[in-house]
C-alpha positions as MATLAB code, in Angstrom:
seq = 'XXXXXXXXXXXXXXXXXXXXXXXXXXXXXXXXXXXXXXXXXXXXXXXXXXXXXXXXXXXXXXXXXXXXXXXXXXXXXXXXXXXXXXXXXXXXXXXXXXXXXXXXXXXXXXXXXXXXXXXXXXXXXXXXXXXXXXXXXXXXXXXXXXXXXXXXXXXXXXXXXXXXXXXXXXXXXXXXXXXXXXXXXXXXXXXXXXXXXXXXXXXXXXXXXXXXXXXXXXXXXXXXXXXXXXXXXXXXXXXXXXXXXXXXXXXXXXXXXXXXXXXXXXXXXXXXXXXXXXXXXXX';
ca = [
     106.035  120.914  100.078;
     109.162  119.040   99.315;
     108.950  115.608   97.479;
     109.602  112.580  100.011;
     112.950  111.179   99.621;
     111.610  107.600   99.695;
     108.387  107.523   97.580;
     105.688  104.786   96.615;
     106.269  103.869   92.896;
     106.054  106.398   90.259;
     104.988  109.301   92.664;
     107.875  111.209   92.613;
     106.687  114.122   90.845;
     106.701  117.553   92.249;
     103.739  119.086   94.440;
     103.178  122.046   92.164;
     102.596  119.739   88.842;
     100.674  116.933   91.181;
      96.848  116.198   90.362;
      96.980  113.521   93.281;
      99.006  113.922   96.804;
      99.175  110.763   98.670;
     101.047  110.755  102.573;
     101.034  108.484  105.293;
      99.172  108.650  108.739;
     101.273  106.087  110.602;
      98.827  105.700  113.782;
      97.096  102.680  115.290;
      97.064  103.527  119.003;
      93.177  102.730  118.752;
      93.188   99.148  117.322;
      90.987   97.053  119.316;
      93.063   93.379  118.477;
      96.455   93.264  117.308;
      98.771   96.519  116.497;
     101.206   96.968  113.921;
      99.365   99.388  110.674;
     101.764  102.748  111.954;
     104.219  100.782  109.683;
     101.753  100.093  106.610;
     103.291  103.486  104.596;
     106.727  102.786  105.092;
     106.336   98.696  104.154;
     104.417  100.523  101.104;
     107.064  102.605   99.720;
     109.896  100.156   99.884;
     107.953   96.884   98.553;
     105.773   99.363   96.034;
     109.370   99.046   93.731;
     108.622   95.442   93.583;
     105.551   96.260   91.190;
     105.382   97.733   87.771;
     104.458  101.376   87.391;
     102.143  100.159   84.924;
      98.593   98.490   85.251;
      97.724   95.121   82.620;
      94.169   95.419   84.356;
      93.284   99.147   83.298;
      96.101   99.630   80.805;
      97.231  102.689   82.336;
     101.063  103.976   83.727;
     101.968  105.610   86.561;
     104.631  107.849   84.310;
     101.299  109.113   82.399;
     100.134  110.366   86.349;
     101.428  112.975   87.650;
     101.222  112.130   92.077;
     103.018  113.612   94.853;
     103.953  111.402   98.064;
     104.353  113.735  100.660;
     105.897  111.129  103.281;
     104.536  110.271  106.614;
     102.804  112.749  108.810;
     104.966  112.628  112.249;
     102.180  112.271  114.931;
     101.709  112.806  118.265;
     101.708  109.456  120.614;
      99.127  109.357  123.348;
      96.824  112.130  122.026;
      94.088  110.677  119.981;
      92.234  114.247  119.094;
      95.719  116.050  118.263;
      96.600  113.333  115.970;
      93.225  113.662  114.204;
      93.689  117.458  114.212;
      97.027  116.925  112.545;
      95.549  114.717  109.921;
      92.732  117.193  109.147;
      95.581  120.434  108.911;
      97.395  118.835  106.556;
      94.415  117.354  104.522;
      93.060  120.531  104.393;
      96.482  121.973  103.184;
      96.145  119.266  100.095;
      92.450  120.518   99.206;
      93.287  124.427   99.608;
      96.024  123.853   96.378;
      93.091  122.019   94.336;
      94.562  118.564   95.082;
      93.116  115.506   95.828;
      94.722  113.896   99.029;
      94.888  110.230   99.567;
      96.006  108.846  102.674;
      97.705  105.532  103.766;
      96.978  104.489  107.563;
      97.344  103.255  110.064;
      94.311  101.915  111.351;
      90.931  103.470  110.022;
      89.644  106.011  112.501;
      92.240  107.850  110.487;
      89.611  108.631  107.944;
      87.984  110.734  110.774;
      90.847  113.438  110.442;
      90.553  113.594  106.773;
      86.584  113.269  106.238;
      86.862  116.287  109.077;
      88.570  118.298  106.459;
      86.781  117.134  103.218;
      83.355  117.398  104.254;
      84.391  121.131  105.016;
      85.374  122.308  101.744;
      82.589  119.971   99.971;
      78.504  120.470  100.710;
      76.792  117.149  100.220;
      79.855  114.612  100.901;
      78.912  110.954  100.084;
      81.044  108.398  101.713;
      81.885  105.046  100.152;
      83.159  102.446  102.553;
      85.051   99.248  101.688;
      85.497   96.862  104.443;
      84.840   93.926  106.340;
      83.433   95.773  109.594;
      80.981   98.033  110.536;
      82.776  100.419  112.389;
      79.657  102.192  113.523;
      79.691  101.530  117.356;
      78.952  104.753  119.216;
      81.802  103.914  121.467;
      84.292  100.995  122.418;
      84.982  100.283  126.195;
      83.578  103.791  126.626;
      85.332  105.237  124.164;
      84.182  107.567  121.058;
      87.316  107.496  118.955;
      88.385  104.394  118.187;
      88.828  102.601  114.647;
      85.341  100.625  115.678;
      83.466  103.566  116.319;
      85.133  105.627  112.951;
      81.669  105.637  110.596;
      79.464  106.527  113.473;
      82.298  109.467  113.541;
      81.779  110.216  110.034;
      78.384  109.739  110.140;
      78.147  112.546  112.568;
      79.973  114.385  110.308;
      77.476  113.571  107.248;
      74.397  112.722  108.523;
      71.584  110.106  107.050;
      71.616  108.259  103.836;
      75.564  109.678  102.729;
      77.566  106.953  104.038;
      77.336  103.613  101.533;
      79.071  100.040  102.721;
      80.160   96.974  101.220;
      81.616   93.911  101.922;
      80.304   94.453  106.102;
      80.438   91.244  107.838;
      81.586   91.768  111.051;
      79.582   93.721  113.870;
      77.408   93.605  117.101;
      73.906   93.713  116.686;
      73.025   96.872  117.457;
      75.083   98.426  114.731;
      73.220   96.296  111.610;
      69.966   97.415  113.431;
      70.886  101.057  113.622;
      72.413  101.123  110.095;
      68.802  100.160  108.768;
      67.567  103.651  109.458;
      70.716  105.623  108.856;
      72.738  104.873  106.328;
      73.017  101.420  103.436;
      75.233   98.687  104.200;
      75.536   95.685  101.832;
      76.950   92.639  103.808;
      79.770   90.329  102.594;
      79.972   91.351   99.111;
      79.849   94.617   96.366;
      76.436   93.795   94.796;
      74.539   97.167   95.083;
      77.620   98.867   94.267;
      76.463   99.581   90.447;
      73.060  101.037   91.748;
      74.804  103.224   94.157;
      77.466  104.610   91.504;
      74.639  105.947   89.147;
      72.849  107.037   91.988;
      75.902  108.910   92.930;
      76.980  110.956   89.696;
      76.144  114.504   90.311;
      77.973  114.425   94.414;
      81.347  114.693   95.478;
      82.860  111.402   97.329;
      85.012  110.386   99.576;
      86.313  106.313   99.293;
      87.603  104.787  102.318;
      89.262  101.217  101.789;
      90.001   98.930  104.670;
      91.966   96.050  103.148;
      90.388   93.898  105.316;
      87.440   93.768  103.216;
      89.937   91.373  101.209;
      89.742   87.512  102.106;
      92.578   86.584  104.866;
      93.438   83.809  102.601;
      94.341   86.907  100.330;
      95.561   89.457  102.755;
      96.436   87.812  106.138;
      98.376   90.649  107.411;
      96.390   93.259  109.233;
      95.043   93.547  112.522;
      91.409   92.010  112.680;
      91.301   89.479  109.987;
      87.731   88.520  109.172;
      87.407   85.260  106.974;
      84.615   85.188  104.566;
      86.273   88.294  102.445;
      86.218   89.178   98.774;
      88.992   88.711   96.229;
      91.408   90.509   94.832;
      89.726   90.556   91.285;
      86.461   91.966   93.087;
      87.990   94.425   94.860;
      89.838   95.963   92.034;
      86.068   95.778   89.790;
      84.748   97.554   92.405;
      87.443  100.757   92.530;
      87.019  100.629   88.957;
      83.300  101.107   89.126;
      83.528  103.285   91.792;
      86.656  105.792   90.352;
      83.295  106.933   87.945;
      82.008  108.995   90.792;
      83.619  112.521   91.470;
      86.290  111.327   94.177;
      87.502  113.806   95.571;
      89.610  112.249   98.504;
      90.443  108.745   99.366;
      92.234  106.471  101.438;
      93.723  102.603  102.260;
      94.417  101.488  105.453;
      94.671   98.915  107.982;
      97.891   97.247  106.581;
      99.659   95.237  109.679;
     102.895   94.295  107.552;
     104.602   92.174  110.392;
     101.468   89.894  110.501;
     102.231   88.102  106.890;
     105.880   87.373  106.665;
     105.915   86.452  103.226;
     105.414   89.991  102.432;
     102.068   88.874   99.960;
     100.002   91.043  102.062;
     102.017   94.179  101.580;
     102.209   93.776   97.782;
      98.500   92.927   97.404;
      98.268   96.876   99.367;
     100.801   98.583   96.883;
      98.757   97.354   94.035;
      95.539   98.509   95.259;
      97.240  101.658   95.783;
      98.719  101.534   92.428;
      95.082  100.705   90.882;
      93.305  103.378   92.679;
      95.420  105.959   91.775;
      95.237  104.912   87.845;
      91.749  104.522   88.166;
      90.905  107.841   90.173;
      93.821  110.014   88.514;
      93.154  108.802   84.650;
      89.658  109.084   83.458;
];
C-alpha cells in the first residue's frame, strides 16, 4: 500500500513498519435522521493538525507509534452489500499482514464489513460497543442493513453473551427486552465496564465507538444526537480501561462534521482518535 498523501496526525509512517493501519469508510447511505458522516475522515485528517501529536492524558506521542493511514476506501453508491464487501476485502487485507485495522466511518453499520472480516481470522471475538443506541433492531422500515439494525448484524456474526454495551440510551422496546437474553448492555453510562475488562483478558476484541455516546452539549455534530451522554473525560477513562484487553481491531464513527460549525465536534473526534491509538498501540 502507498501512504495517503493527506494523513491524520502523526500517521504518516510506511505500511511495512506500521503496527496500526487506520482508513476511512466514507458511507452513510443508511442513516435513519440526518446525513453527512461520508465526510467524517476527510474533516479528520485536515483538523487532526490542529492537535498535538502528543497525549498530556496518557503521556504518550504519536512519533513513538508507528500507524499507517491508508486514505479513504472509494465505495460504491447505491449498493449497501458491495460496500460492506469492500470494507471486509480490505480489512481483511490489514489482518493478513499482522496489522491491526482501525476504521473511521461513516455511519456505524460500517462495523458490519469489518467485524465480517475480524471475526474470520479470530475464534471467540468479543465485541465492545460504545454508544448512545442500541442498534440491535432486526430491521428498519423492512430493512436488515441499516446503521440501527448493525449489532443485531454483528450479533449474528458472534452469537450470545460476546457483544458488551455502554452508554445505551436510546431504543424501542423490544430491543432492551431482547438484549436481556442475548447479549449485556449497560444503559447511559460505563459502570460495568471494569468487570467486563477482567472478565475479558484471555479473548481477542473488537471496540466499536459511536461518538454519539458523547453528550451533544459535547459533540453536537453527528447525525442522531441523543442528550443525556457522557463526557469527554469518561469516554477517554473508558478507552483507557478498555485498550487492556487484546484489541485487535477497532473503529470511530458517526462524525456529521457540517452539523457543528464551530468545528468543536470534529476536534473532540481527532482526539479520541489520537487517544485510542496511544492507548491501543503503546502498552
Amino acid at each position: 500500500m502507498n501512504r495517503n498523501i493527506d494523513t491524520f496526525i502523526g500517521c504518516d509512517n510506511e505500511y511495512d513498519e506500521s503496527k496500526i493501519v487506520i482508513f476511512g469508510a466514507p458511507f452513510d447511505s443508511t442513516t435513519s435522521f440526518r446525513p453527512g458522516t461520508r465526510f467524517a475522515s476527510k474533516v479528520m485528517r485536515s483538523e487532526s493538525f490542529g492537535i498535538e501529536t502528543y497525549s498530556p492524558y496518557q503521556d504518550k506521542d504519536l512519533e513513538d507509534l508507528e500507524v499507517f493511514d491508508g486514505g479513504d476506501l472509494e465505495l460504491v453508491f447505491g449498493n449497501t452489500p458491495r460496500v460492506l464487501n469492500q470494507i471486509e476485502e480490505f480489512t481483511k487485507r490489514i489482518l493478513d499482514d499482522g496489522k491491526i485495522p482501525g476504521m473511521i466511518g461513516g455511519e456505524h453499520l460500517v462495523t458490519l464489513g469489518a467485524m465480517r472480516a475480524v471475526t474470520k481470522k479470530y475464534d471467540n471475538l468479543h465485541i465492545i460497543h460504545f454508544d448512545a443506541h442500541a442498534d440491535l433492531r432486526k430491521d428498519y422500515l423492512g430493512e436488515e442493513l441499516s446503521h440501527a439494525t448493525v449489532m443485531r448484524r454483528c450479533y449474528d456474526l458472534t452469537g450470545d453473551q460476546r457483544i458488551f454495551q455502554f452508554g445505551i440510551r436510546s431504543g424501542e422496546r423490544s430491543e432492551f427486552d431482547w438484549a436481556k437474553d442475548h447479549i449485556f448492555t449497560n444503559k447511559f453510562d460505563f459502570n460495568g465496564l471494569e468487570e467486563v475488562v477482567q472478565e475479558l483478558q484471555k479473548v481477542p476484541v473488537y471496540l466499536t465507538i459511536d461518538l454519539d455516546v458523547l453528550d451533544p452539549s459535547i459533540f453536537p455534530g453527528t447525525g442522531t444526537p441523543e442528550a443525556g451522554g457522557v463526557n469527554f473525560l469518561q469516554l477517554l477513562d473508558a478507552i483507557r480501561l478498555a485498550s487492556k484487553l487484546n484489541i485487535v481491531a477497532f473503529d470511530v464513527n458517526e462524525l456529521s462534521p457540517a452539523y457543528d460549525h464551530s468545528g468543536v465536534s470534529t476536534a473532540v473526534a481527532c482526539k479520541i482518535l489520537r487517544e485510542l491509538l496511544l492507548a491501543i498501540g503503546i502498552k
